[in-house]
C-alpha positions in Angstrom: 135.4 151.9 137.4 131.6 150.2 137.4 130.9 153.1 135.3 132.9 152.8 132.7 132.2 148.9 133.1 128.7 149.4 132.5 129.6 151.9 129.5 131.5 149.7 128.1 128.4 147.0 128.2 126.4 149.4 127.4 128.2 150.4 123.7 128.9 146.6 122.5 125.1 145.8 123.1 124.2 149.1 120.6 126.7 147.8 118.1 125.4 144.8 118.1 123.3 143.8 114.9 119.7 141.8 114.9 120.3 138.2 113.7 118.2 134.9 113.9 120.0 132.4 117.1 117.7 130.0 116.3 115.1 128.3 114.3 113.2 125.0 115.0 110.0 123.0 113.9 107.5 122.9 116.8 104.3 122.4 118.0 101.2 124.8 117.3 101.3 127.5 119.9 98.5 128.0 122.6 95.4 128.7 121.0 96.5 128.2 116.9 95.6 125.3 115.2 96.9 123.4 112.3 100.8 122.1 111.7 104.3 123.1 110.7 104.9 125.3 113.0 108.3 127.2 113.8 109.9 128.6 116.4 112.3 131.4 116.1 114.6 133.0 118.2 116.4 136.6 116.9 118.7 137.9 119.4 120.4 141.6 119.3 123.1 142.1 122.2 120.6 141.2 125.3 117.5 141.5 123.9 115.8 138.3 122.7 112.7 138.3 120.1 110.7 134.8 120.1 108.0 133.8 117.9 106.3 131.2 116.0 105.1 131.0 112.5 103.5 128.8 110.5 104.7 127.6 106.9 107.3 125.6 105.3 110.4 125.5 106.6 111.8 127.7 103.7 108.5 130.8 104.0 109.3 130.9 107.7 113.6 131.5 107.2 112.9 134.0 104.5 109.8 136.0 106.4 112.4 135.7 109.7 115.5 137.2 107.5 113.2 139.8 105.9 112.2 140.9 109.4 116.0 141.2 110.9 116.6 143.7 107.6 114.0 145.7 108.6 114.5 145.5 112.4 118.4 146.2 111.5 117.4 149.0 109.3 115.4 150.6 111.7 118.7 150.6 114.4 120.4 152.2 111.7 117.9 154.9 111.2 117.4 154.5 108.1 114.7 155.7 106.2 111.9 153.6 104.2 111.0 153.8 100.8 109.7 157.2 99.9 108.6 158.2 96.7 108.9 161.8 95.9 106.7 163.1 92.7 106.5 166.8 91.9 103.2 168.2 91.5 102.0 170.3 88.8 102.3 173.7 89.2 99.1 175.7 88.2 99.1 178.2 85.1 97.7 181.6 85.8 
């Protein structure tokens, strides 16, 4: 029964998707300088991601959202933009 238990733990904390818990004006962090600093918490089943960035309110929000698409996209396997061009073939 602790197996399937820990299975069942185990499954919901895969299915879980990357998404911002928090997001909160604070002081500079050890060693930075200068203000506006924010702290951000992204969570994704039991893992926790915290960081600090500096910018306006609104930079810091949209750099943090553009980070949980990628960090989604990367659960999801899927791939990054590729750009596929044909080469030339050479005449004989």
């Amino acid at each position: 029964m602790a197996e399937r238990a820990s299975s069942v733990a185990k499954t919901a904390t895969i299915g879980d998707a990357y998404r911002i818990d928090s997001l909160s004006k604070t002081k500079a962090p050890d060693g930075a300088a200068g203000k506006d600093w924010y702290r951000y918490v992204i969570i994704q089943g039991d893992n926790t991601i915290v960081g600090h960035r500096q910018g306006s309110q609104r930079a810091v929000k949209q750099a943090v959202d553009e980070l949980v698409v990628r960090l989604n996209e990367r659960r999801s396997g899927k791939p990054g933009r590729v750009h596929l061009t044909s080469s030339a073939k050479k005449k004989k």
